[in-house]
N, C-alpha and C positions, 0 to 999 in steps of 0.2 A: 739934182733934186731926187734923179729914178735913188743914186746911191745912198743919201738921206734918208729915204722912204724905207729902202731895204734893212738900211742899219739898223732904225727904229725898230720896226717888224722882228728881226732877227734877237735883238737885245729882249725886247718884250714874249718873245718865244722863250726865250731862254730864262727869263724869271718866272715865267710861268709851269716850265719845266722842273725849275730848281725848288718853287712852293710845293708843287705837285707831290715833286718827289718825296720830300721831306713827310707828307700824309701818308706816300706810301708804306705800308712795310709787307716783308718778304711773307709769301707762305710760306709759311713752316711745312717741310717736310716729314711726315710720318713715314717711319720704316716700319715694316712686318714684325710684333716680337717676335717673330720667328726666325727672322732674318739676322739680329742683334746675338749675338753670341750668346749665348744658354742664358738669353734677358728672359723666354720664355717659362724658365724654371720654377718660378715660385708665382706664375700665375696657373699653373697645368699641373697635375696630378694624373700622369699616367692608370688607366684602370685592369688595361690587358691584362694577363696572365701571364706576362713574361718576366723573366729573370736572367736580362741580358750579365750582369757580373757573376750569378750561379755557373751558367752556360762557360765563362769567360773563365772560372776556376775549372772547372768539371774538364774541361778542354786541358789547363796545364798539369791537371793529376793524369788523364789518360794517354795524352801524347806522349810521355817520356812510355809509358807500356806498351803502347801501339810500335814506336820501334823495334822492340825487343817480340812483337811478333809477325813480325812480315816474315814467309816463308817461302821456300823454292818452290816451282812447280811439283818434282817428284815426292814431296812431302805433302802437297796440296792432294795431288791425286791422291797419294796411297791412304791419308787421311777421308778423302772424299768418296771412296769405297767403302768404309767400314758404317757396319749399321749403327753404333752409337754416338756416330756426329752428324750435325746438321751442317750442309750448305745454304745459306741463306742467299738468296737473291733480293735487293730489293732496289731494283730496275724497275720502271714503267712493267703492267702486266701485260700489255700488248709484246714488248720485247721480250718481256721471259716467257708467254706461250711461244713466241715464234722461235727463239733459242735459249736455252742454257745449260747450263755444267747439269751433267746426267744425274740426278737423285736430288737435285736441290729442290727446296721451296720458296713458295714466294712472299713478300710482306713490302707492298712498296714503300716505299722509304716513307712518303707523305702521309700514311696511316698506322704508326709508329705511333703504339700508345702504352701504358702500363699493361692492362688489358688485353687485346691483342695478342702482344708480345709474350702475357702468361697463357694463352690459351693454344699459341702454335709451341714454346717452346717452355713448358712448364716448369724443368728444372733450373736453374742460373747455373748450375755446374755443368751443364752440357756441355759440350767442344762443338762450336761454331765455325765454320769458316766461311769469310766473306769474298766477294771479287767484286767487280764493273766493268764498265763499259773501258774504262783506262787500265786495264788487263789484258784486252784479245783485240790483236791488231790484225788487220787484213777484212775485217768485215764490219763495213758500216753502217749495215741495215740495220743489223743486233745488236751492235756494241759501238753505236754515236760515239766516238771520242768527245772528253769532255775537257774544261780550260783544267790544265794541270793543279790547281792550286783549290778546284771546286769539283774534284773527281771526287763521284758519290761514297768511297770506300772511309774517307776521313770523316764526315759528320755519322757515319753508319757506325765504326768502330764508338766515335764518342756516344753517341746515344747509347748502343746497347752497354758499355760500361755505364751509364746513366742509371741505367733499368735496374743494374745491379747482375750483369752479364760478366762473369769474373773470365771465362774461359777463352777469348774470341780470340784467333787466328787470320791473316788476311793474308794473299795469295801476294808477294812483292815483285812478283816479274809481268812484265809485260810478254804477252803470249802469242805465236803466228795460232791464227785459228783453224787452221791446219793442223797443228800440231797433233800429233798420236796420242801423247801423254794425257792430256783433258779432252774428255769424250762429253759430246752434246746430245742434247735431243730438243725436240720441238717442232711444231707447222714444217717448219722450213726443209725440213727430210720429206714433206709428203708433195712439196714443189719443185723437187731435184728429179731431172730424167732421172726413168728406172735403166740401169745399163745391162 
């Protein structure tokens, strides 16, 4: 009888289960359109200021140039003595007060504007030379090594060919900061025992 009772029980769960189900249906899952592969595009209308495909050409016109001007140190220096070329720094200003290449000036890279840029270096035909922190090896207080591929000299060259900077030169060797050849200044001479 106990196994009568159960069977019953058990049969009647189960049709009860099987009506059930049959009312049930699934929630529908909603994905993010953000999530859905570029599903997002025709309901968003970007507003910024940006011009990611401009950037993406400007980038393939200067980089065939920018090879054709990576220079040696002793061309860097003897350039970087003469009073009608700019060294340009545009490192953090805490690092370029506490060091850098002797005559340079500074414009950190993040306030890079039309502006600006006419107002420290007025002519577009000036002779520029750039360097970084992935230039001078042996000191990493001043020159944070950066990921090779996001070393600040490559978006520097592109922007100021941006600006419409036709002249710019950029220093191709990596440098002991010791080196004789490239002469510093900055804080950091006024925290070196005097010997």
């Amino acid at each position: 009888m106990k196994k009568f009772i159960c069977l019953t029980v058990g049969c009647l769960l189960m049709v009860v289960c099987v009506v059930e189900a049959k009312k049930w249906k699934p929630v529908e899952r909603r994905r993010s359109p953000i999530v859905q592969s570029n599903s997002y595009q025709h309901m968003y209308k970007p507003t910024a200021a940006i011009d990611a495909e401009g950037f993406e050409k400007l980038t393939d016109e200067a980089m065939p140039l920018r090879q054709n001007r990576l220079i040696p140190l002793d061309l860097f220096a003897w350039l970087a003595a003469r009073d009608d070329v700019i060294v340009l720094d545009t490192r953090s200003k805490s690092r370029f007060d506490y060091k850098h290449v002797r005559g340079a000036i500074h414009l950190n890279f993040s306030d890079f504007s039309q502006e600006k840029l006419e107002k420290l270096i007025p002519n577009k035909e000036t002779l520029i030379l750039i360097y970084c922190n992935n230039n001078i090896d042996g000191d990493e207080v001043a020159f944070a090594r950066k990921a090779l591929s996001l070393a600040l000299n490559i978006p520097t060259f592109i922007n100021l060919y941006g600006y419409g900077y036709s002249n710019v030169y950029e220093l191709g060797e990596l440098v002991k900061a010791d080196n004789p050849k490239l002469k510093f200044e900055g804080t950091y001479k006024e925290m070196q025992p005097a010997m």
